[in-house]
C-alpha positions as CSV (number, residue, x, y, z in Angstrom):
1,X,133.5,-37.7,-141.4
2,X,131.0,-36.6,-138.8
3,X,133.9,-36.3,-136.1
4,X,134.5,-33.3,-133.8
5,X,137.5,-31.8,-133.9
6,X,140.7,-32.0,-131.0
7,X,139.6,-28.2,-130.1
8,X,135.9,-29.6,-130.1
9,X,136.9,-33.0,-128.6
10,X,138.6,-31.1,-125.5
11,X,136.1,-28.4,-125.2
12,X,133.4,-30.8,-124.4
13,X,135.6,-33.1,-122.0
14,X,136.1,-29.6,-120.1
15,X,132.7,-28.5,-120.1
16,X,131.9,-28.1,-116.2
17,X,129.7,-31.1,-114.4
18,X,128.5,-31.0,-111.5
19,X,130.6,-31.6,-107.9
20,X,128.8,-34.7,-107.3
21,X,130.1,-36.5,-110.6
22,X,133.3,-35.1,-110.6
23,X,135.0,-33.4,-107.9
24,X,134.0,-35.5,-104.8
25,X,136.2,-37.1,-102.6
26,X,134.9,-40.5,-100.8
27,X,136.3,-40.7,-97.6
28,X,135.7,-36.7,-97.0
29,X,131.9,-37.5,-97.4
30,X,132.3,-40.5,-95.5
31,X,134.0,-38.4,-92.3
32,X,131.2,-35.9,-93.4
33,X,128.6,-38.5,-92.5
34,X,130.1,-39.7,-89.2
35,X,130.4,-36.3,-87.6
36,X,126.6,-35.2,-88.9
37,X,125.2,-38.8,-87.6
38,X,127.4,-37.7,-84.6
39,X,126.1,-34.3,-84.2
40,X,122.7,-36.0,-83.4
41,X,124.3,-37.3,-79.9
42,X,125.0,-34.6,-78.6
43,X,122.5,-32.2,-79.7
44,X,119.0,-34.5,-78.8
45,X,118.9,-34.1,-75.0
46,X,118.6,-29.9,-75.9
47,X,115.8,-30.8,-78.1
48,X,114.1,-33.2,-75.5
49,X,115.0,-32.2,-71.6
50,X,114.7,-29.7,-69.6
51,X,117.2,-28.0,-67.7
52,X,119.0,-29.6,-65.7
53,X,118.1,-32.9,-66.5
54,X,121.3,-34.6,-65.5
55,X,121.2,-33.6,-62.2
56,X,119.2,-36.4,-60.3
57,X,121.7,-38.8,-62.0
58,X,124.9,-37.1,-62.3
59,X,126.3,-39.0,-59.5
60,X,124.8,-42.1,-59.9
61,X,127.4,-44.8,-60.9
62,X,124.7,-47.5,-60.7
63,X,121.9,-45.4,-62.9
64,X,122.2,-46.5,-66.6
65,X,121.5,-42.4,-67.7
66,X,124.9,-41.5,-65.7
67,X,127.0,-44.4,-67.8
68,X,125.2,-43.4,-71.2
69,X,125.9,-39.6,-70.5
70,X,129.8,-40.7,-69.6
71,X,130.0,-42.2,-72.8
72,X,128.9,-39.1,-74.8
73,X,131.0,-37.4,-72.8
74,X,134.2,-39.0,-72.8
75,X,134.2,-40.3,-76.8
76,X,131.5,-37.5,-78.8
77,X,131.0,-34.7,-76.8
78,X,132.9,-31.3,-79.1
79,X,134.6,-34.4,-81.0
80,X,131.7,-34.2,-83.4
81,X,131.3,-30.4,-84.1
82,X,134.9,-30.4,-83.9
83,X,134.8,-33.3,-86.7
84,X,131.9,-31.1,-88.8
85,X,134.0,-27.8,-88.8
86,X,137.0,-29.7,-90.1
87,X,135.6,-31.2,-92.6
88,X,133.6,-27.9,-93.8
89,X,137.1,-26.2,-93.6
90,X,138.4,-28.6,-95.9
91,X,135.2,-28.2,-98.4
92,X,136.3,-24.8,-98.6
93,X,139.4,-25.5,-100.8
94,X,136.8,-28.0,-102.8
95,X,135.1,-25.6,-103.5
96,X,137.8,-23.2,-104.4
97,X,141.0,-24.6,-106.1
98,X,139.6,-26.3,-109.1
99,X,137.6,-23.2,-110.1
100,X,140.7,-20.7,-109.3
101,X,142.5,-22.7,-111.5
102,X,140.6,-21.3,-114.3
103,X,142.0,-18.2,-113.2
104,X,138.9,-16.5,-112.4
105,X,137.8,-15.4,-109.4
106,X,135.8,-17.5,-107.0
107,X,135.9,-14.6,-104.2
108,X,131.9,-13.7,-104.8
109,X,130.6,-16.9,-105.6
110,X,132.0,-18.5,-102.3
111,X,130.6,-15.4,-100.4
112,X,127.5,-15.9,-102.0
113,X,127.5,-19.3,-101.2
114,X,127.9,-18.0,-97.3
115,X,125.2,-15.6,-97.5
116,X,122.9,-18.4,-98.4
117,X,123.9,-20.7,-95.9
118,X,123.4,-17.8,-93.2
119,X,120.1,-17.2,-93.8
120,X,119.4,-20.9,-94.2
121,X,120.5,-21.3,-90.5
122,X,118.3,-18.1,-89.2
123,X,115.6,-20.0,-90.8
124,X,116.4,-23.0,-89.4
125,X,117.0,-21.2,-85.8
126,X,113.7,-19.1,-86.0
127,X,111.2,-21.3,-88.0
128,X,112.2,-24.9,-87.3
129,X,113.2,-23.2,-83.5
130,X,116.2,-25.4,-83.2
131,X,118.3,-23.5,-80.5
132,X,121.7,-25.1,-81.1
133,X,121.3,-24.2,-85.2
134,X,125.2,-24.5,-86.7
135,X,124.4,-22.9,-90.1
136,X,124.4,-19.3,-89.3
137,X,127.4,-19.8,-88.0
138,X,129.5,-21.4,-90.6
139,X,128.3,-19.3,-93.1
140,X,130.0,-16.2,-91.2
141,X,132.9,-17.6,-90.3
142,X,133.3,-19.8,-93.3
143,X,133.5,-16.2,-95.0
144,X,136.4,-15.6,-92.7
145,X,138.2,-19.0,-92.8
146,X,138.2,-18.1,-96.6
147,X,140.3,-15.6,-96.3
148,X,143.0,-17.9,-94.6
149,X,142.7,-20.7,-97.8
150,X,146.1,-20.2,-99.0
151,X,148.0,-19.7,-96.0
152,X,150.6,-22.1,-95.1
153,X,149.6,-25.4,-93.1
154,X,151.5,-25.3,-90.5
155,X,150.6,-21.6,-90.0
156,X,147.1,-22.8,-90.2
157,X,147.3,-25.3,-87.1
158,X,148.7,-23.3,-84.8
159,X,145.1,-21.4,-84.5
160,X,143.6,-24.3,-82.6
161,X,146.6,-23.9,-79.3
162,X,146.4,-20.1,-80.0
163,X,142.7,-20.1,-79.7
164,X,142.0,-23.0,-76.7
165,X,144.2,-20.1,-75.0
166,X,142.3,-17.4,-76.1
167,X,139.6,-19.6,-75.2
168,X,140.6,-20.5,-71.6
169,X,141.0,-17.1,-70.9
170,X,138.5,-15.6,-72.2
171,X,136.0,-18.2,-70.1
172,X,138.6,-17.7,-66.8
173,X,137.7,-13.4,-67.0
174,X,133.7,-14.6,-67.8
175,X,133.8,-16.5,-64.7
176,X,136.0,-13.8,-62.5
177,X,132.9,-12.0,-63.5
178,X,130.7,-14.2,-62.3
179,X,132.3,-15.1,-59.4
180,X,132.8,-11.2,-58.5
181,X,128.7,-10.3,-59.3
182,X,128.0,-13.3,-57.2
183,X,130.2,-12.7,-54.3
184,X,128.7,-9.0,-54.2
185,X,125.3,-10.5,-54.3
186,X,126.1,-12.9,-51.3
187,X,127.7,-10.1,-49.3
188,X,124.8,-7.6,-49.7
189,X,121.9,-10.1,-49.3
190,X,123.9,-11.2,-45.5
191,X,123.4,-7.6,-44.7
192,X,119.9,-7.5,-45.9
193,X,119.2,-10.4,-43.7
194,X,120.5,-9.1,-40.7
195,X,118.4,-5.9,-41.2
196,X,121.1,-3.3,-42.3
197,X,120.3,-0.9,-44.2
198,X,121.8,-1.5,-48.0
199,X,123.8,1.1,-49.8
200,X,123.0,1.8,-53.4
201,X,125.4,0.0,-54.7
202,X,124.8,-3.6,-52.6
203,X,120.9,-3.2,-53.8
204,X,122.3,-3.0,-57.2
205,X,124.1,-6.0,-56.5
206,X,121.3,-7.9,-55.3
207,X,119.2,-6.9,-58.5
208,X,122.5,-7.3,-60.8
209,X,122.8,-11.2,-59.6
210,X,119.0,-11.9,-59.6
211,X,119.1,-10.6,-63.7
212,X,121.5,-12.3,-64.0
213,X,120.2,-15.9,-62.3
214,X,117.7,-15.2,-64.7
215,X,119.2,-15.6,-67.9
216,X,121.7,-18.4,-66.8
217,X,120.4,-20.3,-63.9
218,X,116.9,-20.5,-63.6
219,X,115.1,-21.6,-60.9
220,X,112.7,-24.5,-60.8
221,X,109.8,-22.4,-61.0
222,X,111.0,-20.6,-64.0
223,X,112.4,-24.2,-65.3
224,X,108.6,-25.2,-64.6
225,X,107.4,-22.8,-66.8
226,X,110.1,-22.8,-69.4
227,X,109.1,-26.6,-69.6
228,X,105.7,-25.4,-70.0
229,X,105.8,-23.3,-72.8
230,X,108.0,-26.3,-74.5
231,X,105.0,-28.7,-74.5
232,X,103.0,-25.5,-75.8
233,X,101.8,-24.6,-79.4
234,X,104.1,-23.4,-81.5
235,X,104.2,-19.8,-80.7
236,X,104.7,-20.7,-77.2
237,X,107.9,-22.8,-77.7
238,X,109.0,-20.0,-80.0
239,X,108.5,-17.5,-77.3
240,X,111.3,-19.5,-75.8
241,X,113.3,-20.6,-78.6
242,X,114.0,-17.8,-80.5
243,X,115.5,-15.3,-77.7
244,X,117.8,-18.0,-76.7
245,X,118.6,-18.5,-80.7
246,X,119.0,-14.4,-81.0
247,X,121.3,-14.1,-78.0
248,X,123.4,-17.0,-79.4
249,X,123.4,-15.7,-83.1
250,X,124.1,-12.3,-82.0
251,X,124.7,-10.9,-78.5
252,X,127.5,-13.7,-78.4
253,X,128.5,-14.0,-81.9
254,X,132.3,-12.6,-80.7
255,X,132.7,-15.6,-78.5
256,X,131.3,-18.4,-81.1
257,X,133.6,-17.4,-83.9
258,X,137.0,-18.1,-82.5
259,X,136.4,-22.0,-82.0
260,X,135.1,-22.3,-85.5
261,X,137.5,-20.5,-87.5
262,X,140.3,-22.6,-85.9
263,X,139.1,-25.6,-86.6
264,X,138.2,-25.2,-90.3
265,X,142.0,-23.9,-90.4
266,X,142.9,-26.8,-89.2
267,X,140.1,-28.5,-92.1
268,X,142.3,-26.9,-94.3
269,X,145.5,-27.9,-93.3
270,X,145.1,-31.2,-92.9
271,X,143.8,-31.3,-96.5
272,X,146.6,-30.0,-97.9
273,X,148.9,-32.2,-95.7
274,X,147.0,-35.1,-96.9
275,X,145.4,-36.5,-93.5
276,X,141.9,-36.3,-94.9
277,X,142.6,-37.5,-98.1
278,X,144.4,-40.7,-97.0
279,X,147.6,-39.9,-98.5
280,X,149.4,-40.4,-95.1
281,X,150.7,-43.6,-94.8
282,X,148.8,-46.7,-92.7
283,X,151.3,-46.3,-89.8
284,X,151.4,-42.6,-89.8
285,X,147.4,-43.2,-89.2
286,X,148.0,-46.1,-86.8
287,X,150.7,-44.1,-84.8
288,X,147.7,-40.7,-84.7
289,X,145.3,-43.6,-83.4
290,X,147.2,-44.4,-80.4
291,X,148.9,-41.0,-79.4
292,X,145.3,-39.7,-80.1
293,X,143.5,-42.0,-77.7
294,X,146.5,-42.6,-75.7
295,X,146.9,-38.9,-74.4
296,X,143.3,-37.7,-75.3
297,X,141.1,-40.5,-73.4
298,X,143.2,-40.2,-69.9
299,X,142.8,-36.7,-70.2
300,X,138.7,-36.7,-71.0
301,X,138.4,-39.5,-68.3
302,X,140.3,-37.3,-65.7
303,X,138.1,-34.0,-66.8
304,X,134.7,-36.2,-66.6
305,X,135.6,-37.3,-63.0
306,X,136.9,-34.1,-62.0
307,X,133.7,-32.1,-63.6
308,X,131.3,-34.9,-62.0
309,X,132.9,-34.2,-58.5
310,X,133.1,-30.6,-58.4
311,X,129.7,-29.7,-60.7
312,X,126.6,-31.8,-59.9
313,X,124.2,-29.0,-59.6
314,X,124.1,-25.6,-59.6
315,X,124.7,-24.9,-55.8
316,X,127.8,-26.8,-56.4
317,X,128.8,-24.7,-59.0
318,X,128.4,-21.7,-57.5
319,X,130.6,-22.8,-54.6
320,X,133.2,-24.0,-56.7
321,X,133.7,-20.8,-58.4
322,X,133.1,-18.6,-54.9
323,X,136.4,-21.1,-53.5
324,X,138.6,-20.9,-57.0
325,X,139.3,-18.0,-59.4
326,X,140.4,-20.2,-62.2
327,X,139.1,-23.5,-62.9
328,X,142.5,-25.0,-64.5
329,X,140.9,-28.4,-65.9
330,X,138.8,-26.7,-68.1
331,X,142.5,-26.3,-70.2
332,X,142.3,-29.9,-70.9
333,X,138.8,-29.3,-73.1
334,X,140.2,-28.4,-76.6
335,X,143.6,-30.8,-76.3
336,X,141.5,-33.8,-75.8
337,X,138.9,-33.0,-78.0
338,X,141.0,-32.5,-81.2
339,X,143.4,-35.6,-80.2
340,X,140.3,-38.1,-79.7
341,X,139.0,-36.5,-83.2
342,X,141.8,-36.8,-85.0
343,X,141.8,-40.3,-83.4
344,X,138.5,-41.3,-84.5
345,X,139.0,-39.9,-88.2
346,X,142.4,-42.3,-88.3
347,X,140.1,-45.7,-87.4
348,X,137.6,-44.3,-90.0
349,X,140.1,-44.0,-93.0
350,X,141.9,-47.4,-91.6
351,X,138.6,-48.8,-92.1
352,X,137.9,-47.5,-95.1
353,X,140.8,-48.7,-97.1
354,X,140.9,-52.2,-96.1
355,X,137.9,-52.7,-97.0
356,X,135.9,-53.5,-93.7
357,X,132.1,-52.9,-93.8
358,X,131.7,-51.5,-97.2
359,X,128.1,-51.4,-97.2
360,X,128.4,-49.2,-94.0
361,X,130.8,-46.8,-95.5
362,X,128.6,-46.4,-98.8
363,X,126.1,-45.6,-96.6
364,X,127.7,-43.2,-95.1
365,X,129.1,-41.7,-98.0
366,X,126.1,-40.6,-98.5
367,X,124.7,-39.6,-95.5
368,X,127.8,-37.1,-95.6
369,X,126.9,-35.9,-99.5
370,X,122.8,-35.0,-97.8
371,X,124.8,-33.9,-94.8
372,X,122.6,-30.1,-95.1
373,X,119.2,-31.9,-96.0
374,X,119.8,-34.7,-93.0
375,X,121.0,-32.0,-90.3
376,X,117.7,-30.3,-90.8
377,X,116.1,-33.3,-91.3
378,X,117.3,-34.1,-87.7
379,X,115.6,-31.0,-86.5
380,X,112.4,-31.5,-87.9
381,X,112.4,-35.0,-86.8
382,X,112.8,-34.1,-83.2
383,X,110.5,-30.9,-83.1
384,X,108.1,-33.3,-84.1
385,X,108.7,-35.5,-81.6
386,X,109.4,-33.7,-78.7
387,X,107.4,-30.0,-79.0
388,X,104.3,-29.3,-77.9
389,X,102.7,-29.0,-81.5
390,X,104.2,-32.4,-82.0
391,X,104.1,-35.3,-80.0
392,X,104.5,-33.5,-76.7
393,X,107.1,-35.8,-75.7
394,X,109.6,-32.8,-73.8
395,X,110.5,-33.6,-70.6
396,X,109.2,-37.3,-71.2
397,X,111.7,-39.5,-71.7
398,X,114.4,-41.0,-69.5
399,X,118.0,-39.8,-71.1
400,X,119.2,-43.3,-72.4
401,X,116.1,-43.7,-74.5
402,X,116.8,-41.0,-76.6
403,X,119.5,-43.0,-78.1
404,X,116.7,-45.5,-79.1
405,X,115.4,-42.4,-81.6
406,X,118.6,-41.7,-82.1
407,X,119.8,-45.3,-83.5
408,X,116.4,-44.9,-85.4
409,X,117.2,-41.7,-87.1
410,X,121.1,-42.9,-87.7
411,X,119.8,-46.4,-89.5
412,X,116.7,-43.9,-91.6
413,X,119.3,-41.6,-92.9
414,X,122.0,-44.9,-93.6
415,X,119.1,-46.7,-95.8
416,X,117.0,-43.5,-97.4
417,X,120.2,-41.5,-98.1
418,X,121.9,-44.0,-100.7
419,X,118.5,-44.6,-102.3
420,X,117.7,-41.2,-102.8
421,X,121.3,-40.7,-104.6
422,X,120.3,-43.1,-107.6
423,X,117.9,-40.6,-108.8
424,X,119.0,-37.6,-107.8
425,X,122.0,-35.6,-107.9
426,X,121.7,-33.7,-104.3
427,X,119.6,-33.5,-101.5
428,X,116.9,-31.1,-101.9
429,X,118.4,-28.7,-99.4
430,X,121.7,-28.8,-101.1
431,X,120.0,-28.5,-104.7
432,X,118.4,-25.1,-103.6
433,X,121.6,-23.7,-102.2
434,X,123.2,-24.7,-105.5
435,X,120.7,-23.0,-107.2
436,X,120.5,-19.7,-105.1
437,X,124.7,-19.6,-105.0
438,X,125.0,-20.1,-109.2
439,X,121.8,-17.8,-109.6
440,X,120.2,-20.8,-111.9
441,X,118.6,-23.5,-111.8
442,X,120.6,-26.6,-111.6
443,X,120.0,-30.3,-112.2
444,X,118.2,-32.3,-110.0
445,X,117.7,-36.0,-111.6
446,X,120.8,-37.8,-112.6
447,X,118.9,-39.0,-116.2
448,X,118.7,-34.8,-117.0
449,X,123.0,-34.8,-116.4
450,X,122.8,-38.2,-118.8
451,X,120.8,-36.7,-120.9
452,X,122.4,-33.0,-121.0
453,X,125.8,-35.4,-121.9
454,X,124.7,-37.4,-124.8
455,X,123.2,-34.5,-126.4
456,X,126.8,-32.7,-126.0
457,X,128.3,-35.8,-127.7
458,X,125.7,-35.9,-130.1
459,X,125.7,-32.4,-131.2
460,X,129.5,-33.1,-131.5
461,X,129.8,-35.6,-133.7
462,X,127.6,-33.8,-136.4
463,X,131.0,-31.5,-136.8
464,X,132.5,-32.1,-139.7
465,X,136.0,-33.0,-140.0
């Protein structure tokens, strides 16, 4: 008989497919796709406005910008990226356990992986010139946030208190700094406008503030001109881009990482405690819904308030700090964040399995599988639209109607993404990485997976019993 046999039989069931037929998990690509369509809230006014942009309406309870902007605020704002690092913490034990279980070692592969996606995201800092690029900065950390795969979860989830500490203190001695150069700064510029004679050390306090007021708080002449070179060619809104990107990427790498690396610990340990997987049970998710938006909403709503108050422009800023050393609110940040995420992820997988707007959740299922090819996507979308060598629309637009793009992009990426997915097997971004991390070319179309199978099973049955 022209039968395979049992060795043959299971040798071919083994043989390895790819992630995207065998190894995905719905509702992670589904959470996937809400924080990337997420993402987009938060990050298009840096792609569109110029500084300050929120000041003439910060205050204004009856302008439509100020309720828009409250809303971001108080329900997306660092729920989102929060939502993205979790979820790429929790691809990191995807990626890993079924492979270790071969008993070989993943160790370069996954580094490889990293390596890619780090100099996809200086790419995507220095040639698409999107400031607030993510990629560089998971593929670092995700290197580190490897190494912490197999630690318990409970051990795990005690980095996000540990670091929103760190955190809070860290930004308390930035601003004591601040507050210390400025004070300096005020003290010596008094004497200089009385006429006294400055020492050498109060004119290097006057020239240590204005560098500094520089680099952080431009004034409108230099937010004139950085506005300028925005709605300039492309080598003029890279003139502006890229030191910004550089400074980010490296001059304050040490203070990016800690945020990060937390939350994709805590990716990782809610995978292995089952949150992200839905093997909690629907009132363990009902009870994280309302302890989540119970404590974490009051808490946002109080620090929105609170921030709007005290930090309506820059002159108010400054005097806030001058009058206090430590801004305590700013403690609130990372506990409300991670309680309304954790909130939001609960409705999603309550959603999910009972079945509510199934078309939506495909939809999204998909969006999360493109998640690298749409975040770019994203990018090049709104260079497009809003540089200089693109539509020149910087500086254009009235805040709220950037949610009209926005709700344009969202409902693109909804529609194109599933299509795209019955022909092919990735996104073309996520296809190349593939292919650079495996150091082969890997298949694209779904008929060449088809076809790659039933010439396996073919091949197989001319073994003879």
């Amino acid at each position: 008989m022209n039968l395979p046999s049992n060795t043959e039989v299971k040798h071919i069931h083994e043989a390895p497919q790819p992630a995207v037929l065998t190894d995905r998990i719905d509702i992670i690509d589904i959470i996937r796709g809400v924080a990337l369509l997420g993402i987009l809230i938060l990050n298009i006014p840096y792609f569109s406005m110029p500084e300050y942009f929120s000041e003439p309406w910060v205050q204004d309870t009856g302008n439509v910008n100020f309720w828009t902007h409250a809303v971001n605020i108080i329900l997306f704002e660092g729920k989102m990226r929060a939502l993205f690092s979790l979820v790429f913490g929790a691809g990191i034990v995807l990626f890993t356990s079924k492979k270790e279980k071969t008993g070989k070692s993943v160790t370069w592969l996954f580094y490889k992986r990293m390596i890619w996606l780090t100099l996809f995201g200086l790419a995507h800092a220095h040639l698409i010139l999107w400031v607030g690029d993510i990629l560089y900065f998971y593929g670092l950390i995700g290197m580190l946030a490897y190494l912490f795969r197999k630690m318990k979860p409970k051990y795990l989830a005690l980095g996000v208190p540990i670091v929103a500490i760190i955190g809070f203190v860290a930004n308390t001695l930035f601003m004591q700094d601040i507050r210390g150069k400025y004070l300096e700064f005020k003290e010596a510029n008094s004497l200089q406008e009385q006429g006294t004679a400055l020492t050498d050390s109060q004119t290097a306090a006057i020239e240590t503030w204005k560098e500094l007021q520089r680099e952080y708080i431009p004034n409108p002449e230099e937010v004139a001109e950085n506005t300028a070179l925005m709605k300039g060619s492309y080598s003029e809104v890279a003139s502006f881009v890229r030191p910004k990107a550089w400074d980010g990427q490296f001059k304050f790498l040490v203070f990016s990482i800690w945020d990060m690396l937390a939350l994709m610990m805590l990716g990782i340990a809610l995978f292995k405690w089952g949150f992200l997987t839905m093997k909690w049970t629907q009132a363990q998710y009902k009870k994280t819904i309302w302890v989540g938006y119970g404590i974490g909403l009051p808490l946002v709503i109080f620090s929105f308030i609170y921030n709007t108050i005290h930090f309506p422009n820059v002159e108010a800023g400054l005097k806030y700090i001058e009058e206090h050393s430590i801004n305590w609110v700013s403690l609130i940040y990372d506990f409300q964040r991670i309680l309304i995420m954790m909130a939001h992820v609960s409705v999603v997988i309550l959603v999910y399995q009972k079945g509510y707007f199934k078309w939506v959740m495909n939809a999204l299922r998909a969006v999360g599988q493109l998640a690298f090819t749409n975040y770019v996507m994203h990018s090049v979308i709104c260079t497009l639209v809003f540089f200089g060598y693109g539509l020149n629309q910087f500086a254009e637009w009235e805040y709220y109607q950037l949610y009209f793009l926005v709700l344009g992009i969202w409902i693109f990426q909804l529609v194109i993404s599933p299509i795209w997915l019955k022909k092919y097997l990735f996104g073309p971004l996520e296809w190349g990485w593939r292919s650079l991390t495996y150091g082969r070319i890997q298949p694209f179309r779904r008929k060449e997976i088809l076809e790659s199978k039933e010439v396996k099973l073919e091949t197989a049955g001319n073994f003879k019993v």
